[in-house]
C-alpha positions in Angstrom: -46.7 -1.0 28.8 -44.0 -2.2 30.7 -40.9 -3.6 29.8 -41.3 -7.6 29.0 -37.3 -8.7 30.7 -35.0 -11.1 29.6 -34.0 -14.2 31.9 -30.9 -16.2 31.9 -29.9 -18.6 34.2 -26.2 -18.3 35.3 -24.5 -21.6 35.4 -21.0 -23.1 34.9 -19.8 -26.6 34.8 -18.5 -27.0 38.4 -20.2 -28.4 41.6 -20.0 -25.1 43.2 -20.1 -21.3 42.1 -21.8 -18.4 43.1 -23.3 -19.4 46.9 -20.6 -21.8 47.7 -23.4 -23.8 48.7 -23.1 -27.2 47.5 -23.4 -28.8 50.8 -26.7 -27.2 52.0 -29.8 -29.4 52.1 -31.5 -28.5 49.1 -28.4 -28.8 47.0 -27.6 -31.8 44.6 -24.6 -31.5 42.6 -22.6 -34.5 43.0 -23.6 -35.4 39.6 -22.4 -32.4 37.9 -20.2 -34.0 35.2 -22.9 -36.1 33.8 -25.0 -35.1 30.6 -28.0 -36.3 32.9 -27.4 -33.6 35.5 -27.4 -30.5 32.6 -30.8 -32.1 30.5 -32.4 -31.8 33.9 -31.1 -28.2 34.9 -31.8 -27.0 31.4 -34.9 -28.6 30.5 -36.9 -27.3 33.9 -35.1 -24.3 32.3 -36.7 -24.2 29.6 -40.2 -25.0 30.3 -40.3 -22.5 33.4 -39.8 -19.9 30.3 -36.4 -18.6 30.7 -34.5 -17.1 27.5 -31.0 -18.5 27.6 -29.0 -20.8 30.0 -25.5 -19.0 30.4 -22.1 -21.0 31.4 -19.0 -19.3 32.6 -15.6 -20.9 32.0 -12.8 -21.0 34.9 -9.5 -22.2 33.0 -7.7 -22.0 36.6 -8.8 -21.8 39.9 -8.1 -19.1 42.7 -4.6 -18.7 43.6 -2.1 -15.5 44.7 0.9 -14.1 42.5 3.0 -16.4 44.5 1.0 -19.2 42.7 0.0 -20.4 46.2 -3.7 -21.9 46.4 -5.6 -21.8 49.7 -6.6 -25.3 51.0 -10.5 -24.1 51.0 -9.9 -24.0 47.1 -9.6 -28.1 46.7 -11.2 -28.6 49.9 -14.6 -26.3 49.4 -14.7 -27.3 46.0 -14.1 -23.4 45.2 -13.9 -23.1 41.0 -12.0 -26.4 41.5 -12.8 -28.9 39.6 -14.3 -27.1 36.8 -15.0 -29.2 33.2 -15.2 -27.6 30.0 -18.3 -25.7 29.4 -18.0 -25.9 25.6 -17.8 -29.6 25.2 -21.4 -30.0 26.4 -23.3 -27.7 24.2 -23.3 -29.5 21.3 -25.4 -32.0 23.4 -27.7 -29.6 24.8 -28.7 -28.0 21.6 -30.0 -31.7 21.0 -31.6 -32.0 24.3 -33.5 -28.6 24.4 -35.1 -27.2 21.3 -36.0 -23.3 22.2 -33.9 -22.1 24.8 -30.6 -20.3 24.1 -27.2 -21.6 25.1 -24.2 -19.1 25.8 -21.2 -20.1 26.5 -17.5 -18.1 27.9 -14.5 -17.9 25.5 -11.7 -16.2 26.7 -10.0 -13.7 24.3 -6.3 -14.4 26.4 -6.5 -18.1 26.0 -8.1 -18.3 22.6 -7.2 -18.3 19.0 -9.5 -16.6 16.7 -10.0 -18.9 13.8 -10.7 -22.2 16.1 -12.8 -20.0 18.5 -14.7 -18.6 15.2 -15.0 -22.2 13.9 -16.6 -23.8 17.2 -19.1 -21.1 17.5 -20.0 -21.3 13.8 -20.7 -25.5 14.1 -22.7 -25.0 17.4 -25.0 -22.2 16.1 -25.5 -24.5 13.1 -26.3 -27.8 15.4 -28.7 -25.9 17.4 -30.3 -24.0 14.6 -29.4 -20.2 15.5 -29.0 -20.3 19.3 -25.8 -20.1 19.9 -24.5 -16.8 22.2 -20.4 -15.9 23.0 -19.5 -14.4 26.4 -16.7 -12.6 25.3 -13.7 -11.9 28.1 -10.4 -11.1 28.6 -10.2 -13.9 31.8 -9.4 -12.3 35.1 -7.3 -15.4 36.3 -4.1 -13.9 34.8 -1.8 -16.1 37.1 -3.8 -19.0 36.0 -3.3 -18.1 32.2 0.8 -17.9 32.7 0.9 -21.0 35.1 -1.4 -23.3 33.2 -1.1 -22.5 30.0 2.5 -20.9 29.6 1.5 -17.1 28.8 4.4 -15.4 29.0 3.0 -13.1 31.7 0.4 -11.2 33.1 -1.4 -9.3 30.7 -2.1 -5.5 31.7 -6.1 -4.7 31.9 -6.2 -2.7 29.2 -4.4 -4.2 26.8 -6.3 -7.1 27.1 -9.3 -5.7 26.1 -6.8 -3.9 23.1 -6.1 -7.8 22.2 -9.7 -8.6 22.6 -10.7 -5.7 20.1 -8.9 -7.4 17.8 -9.9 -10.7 18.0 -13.6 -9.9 17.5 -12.3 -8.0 14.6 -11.1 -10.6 13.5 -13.8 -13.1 14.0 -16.2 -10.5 13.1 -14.7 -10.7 9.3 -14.2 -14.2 9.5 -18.0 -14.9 10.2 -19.5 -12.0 8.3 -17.2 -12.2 4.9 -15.8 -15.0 4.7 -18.5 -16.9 2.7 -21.4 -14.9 0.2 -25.0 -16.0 1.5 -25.5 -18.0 -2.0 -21.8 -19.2 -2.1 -22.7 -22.8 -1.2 -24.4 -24.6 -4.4 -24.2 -28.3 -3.9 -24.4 -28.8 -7.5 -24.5 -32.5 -8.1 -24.8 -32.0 -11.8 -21.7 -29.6 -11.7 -19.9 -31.0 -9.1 -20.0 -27.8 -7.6 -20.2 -27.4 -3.6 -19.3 -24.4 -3.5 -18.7 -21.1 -6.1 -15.1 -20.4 -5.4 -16.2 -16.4 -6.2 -17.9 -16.4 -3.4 -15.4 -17.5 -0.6 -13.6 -15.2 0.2 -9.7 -14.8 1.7 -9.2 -13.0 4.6 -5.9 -11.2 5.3 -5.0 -10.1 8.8 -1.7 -8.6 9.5 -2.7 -6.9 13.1 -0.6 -6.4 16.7 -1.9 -9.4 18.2 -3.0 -11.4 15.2 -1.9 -12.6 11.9 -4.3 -14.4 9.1 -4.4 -15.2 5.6 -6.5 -17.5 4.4 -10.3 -18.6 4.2 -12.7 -19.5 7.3 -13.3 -23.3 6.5 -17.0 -23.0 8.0 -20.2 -22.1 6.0 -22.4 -19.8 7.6 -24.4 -20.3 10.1 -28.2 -19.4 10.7 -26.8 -16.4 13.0 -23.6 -15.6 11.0 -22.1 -14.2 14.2 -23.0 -15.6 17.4 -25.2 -13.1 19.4 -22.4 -11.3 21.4 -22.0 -10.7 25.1 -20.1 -9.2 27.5 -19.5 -8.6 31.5 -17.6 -6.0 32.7 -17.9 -2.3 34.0 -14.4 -1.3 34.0 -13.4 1.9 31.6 -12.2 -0.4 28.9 -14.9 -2.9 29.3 -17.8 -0.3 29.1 -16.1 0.9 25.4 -15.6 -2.6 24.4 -19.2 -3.2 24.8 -20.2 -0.1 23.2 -18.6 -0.9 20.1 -19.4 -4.6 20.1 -21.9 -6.2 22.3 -25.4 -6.9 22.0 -25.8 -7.8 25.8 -24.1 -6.9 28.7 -24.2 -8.4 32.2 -23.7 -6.3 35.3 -23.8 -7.2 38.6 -24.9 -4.5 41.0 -26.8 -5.1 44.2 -27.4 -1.5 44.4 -30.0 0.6 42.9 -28.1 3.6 42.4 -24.9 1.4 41.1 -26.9 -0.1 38.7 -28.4 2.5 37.6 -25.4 4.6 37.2 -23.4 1.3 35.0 -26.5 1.0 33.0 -26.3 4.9 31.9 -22.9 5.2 31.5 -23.7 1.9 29.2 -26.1 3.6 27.1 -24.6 6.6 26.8 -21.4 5.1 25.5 -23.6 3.0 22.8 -24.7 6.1 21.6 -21.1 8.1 21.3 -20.6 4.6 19.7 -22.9 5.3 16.5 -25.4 3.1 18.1 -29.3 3.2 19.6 -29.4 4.2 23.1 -30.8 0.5 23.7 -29.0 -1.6 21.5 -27.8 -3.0 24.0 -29.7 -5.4 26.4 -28.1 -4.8 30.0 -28.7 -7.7 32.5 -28.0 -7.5 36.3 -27.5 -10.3 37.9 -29.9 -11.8 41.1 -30.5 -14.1 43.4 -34.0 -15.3 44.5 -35.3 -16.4 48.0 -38.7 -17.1 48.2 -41.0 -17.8 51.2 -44.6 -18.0 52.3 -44.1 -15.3 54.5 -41.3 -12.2 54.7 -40.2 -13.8 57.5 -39.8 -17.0 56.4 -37.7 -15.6 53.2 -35.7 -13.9 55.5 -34.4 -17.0 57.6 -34.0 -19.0 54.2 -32.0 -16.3 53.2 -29.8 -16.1 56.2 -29.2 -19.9 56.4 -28.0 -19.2 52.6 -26.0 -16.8 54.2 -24.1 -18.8 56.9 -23.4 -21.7 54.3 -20.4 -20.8 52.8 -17.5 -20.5 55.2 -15.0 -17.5 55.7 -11.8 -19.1 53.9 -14.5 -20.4 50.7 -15.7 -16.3 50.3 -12.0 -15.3 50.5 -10.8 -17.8 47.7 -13.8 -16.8 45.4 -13.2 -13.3 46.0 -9.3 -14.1 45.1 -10.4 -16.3 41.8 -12.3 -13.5 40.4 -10.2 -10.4 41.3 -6.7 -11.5 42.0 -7.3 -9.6 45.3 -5.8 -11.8 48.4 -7.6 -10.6 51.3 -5.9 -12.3 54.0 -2.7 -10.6 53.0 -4.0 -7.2 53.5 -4.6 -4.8 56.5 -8.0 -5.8 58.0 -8.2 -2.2 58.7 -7.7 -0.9 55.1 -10.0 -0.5 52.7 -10.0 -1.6 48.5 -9.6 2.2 47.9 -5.8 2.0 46.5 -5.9 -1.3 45.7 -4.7 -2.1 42.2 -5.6 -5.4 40.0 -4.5 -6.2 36.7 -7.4 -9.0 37.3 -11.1 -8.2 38.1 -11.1 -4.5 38.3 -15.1 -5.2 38.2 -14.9 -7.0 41.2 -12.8 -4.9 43.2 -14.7 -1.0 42.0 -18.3 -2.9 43.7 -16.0 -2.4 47.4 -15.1 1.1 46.9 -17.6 4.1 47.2 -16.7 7.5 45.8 -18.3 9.2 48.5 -15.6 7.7 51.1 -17.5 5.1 52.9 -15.9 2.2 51.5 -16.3 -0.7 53.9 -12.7 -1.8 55.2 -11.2 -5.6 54.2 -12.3 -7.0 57.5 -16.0 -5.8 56.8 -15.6 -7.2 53.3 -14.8 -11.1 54.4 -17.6 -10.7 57.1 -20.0 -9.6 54.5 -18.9 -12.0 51.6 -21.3 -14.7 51.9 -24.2 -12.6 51.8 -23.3 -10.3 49.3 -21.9 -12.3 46.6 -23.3 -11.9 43.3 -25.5 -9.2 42.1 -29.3 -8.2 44.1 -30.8 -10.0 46.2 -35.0 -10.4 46.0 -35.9 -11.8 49.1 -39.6 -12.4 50.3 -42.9 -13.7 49.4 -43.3 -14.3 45.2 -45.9 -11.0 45.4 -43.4 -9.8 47.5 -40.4 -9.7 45.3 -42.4 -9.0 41.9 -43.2 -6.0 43.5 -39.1 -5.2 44.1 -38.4 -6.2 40.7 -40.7 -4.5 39.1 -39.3 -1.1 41.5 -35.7 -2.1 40.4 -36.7 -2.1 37.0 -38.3 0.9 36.8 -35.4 2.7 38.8 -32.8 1.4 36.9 -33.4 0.7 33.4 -31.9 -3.0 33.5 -33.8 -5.1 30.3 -33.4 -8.4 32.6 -31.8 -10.6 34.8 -29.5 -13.3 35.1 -30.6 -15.2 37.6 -27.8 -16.9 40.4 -28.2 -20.4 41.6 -27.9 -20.5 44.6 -28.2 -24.2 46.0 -26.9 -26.0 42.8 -29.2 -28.3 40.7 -32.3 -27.8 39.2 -33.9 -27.4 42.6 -32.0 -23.9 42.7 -34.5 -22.5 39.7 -38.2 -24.2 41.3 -39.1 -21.9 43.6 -38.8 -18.5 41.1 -40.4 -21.0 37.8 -43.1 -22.2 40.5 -44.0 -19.0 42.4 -42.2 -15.8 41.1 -42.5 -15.6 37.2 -46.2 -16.1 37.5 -46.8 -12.8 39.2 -44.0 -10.8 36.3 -46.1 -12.5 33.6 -49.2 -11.2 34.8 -47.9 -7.9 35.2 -46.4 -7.6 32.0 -42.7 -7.9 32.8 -42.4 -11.6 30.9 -44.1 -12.7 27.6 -47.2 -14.9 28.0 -45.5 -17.4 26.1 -41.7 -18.2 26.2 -39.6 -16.5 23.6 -38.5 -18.8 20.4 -36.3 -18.3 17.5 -32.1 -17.6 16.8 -31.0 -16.4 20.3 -30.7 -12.7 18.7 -34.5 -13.1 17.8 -34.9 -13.6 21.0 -32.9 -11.0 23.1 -33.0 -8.6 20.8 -36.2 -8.5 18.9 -34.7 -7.7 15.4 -33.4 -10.6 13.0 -31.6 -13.5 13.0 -28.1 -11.3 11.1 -26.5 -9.1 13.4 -28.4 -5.4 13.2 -27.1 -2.7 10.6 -25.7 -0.5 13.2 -23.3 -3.6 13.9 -19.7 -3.0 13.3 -19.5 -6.4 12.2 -22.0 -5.6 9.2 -19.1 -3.0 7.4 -16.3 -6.0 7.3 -14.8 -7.1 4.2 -12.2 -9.6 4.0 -9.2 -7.7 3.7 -8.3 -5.2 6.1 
């Protein structure tokens, strides 16, 4: 039998994101900060059978140490303007009824107990399908600029605060309350047993705590956990902690290599070799004919200009490539920022392409792989990338913007995986970790988060 994937969608609340493409022809996002604009996106979502709908967060826009923004930021709409992805999911979980909703919070910018208390009332208002993208934020000039951080946070000990934090959380959500705490004893006047809510004491590094978690539980407990990054620290962070991981490789041998290393580090971690569901991200082009895909493609291609590639490249690795040697190469290039980003231009074997050949290549090799062809066409490559890689599913990139950015793979491509096996017949329903995971709605035994208790 083969594997049945998983499918996200990869959206955030800006007009413009992955393709820089908001001004081709089939794109429609002038609309993007209405409620309208969102029930359409997710609800063609839904129906077309995808799992989740997944929106990133972008507290700041691209900009270099010297806090200096290129024009093509404001002017090509590049992360800028951005609205809060949070604020909207509330709504959504009334709008849609199955699909799951996953949502960025950054560890840097974040404080655990309102962070734990916003994920705990949005699994509860949309019954269980609530999923947290947990970062460390890569804009670290955006973080001291905009929101006063005393400075730029090294990479590793951001993921040492971010340890923490889900710590934390994890003992807020998971001990905070007893499953039979809450009575609502009218006869008693008793909401709740006050044996069964619990204080939790936290005297870490980063954090400090005492006190109890003011939210009852929800049908999840903990939201079902993700996480994107390949870095060192990022792989052992998801090791410990996450339940899905998104990577973004265009290569089959890269991918295949980051979803190893992945499961063997789950299994040094205590853990199932696939307890954790990896997703690669991917773009779709479809056509009637190879040919046709391949023009569609290359038109995609040609939309973004130079300076919007550069800026995008800047926002998510802190890398200014116009400063640098065309010449050089990313080899011995350091980033406190998207270390992710910058490791998918350097290839241990010596080949790395040289800056230069990185801006003329940005448009078309943005975001993870790229299935191009007829819908047979590309079922066939994603069943091959499957098979050669080991990835559990995709997040899939749009492209043009809109709901129109989704039609073509809903229409034409998921009917060919579904009749070979690589989707359910029927869409997936239940708590998002149902879902992705196939075990219950609690986080699974193996979970650190199942061995809390409310004092450290």
């Amino acid at each position: 039998m083969p594997k049945q994937l998983v499918l996200g969608a990869f959206e955030t609340l800006t007009p413009n994101f992955i393709g820089n493409a908001w001004h081709h022809p089939r794109a429609d996002t002038r609309e993007f900060a209405t409620l309208g604009f969102w029930r359409d996106l997710v609800s063609t979502l839904e129906q077309g059978g995808f799992d989740f709908v997944f929106l990133a967060e972008a507290i700041g826009y691209p900009m270099n140490d010297a806090g200096e923004v290129p024009e093509a930021v404001i002017r090509e709409a590049v992360q800028v303007p951005v609205h809060d992805p949070m604020a909207i999911m509330s709504a959504l979980a009334a709008l849609v009824p199955r699909i799951g909703l996953v949502v960025t919070a950054s560890t840097t910018a974040q404080l655990p107990l309102l962070n734990a208390r916003t994920f705990t009332t949005l699994d509860h208002l949309s019954e269980g399908r609530m999923g947290w993208n947990i970062v460390t934020s890569d804009n670290q000039q955006a973080l001291v600029r905009l929101l006063g951080l005393d400075g730029i946070t090294p990479h590793d000990e951001r993921y040492a605060r971010a340890r923490e934090f889900v710590e934390l959380s994890l003992r807020l959500w998971e001990a905070g309350w007893d499953d039979d705490a809450v009575l609502a004893d009218k006869a008693s006047k008793t909401w709740a047993d006050p044996a069964k809510v619990h204080r939790i004491t936290h005297d870490g590094r980063y954090f400090h705590f005492d006190g109890y978690f003011p939210a009852t539980p929800s049908p999840q407990r903990t939201p079902t956990l993700f996480q994107a990054g390949t870095s060192s620290a990022g792989t052992s962070f998801a090791a410990d902690f996450a339940e899905c991981v998104f990577i973004q490789d265009r290569e089959t041998a890269r991918a295949a290599a980051s979803v190893r290393t992945l499961r063997e580090k789950a299994v040094a971690a205590g853990r199932p070799a696939d307890a954790i569901s990896i997703i690669n991200g991917a773009s779709f082009v479809v056509g009637e004919t190879d040919a046709e895909a391949r023009r569609l493609r290359d038109e995609l291609n040609r939309t973004p200009t130079r300076e919007a590639a550069a800026a995008l490249f800047l926002g998510w690795s802190g890398v200014d490539l116009a400063a640098l040697d065309p010449d050089s190469t990313l080899d011995d290039v350091s980033t406190e920022v998207g270390q992710t980003t910058v490791a998918m231009w350097r290839n241990p074997n010596g080949t790395s392409p040289t800056v230069g050949e990185v801006l003329d290549s940005l448009p078309s090799t943005i975001g993870g792989v790229k299935f191009t062809g007829t819908a047979e066409g590309i079922a066939d490559q994603v069943e091959a990338f499957v098979a050669e890689t080991d990835v559990d599913g995709f997040l899939v990139e749009n492209w043009y913007g809109g709901a129109e950015g989704y039609v073509d793979v809903i229409r034409h491509v998921l009917p060919h995986l579904r009749a070979r096996g690589l989707l359910p017949e029927t869409p997936r329903h239940g708590t998002l970790r149902e879902m992705l995971t196939g075990g219950g709605a609690r986080l699974p035994e193996w979970h650190p988060g199942r061995r809390v208790s409310p004092s450290a």
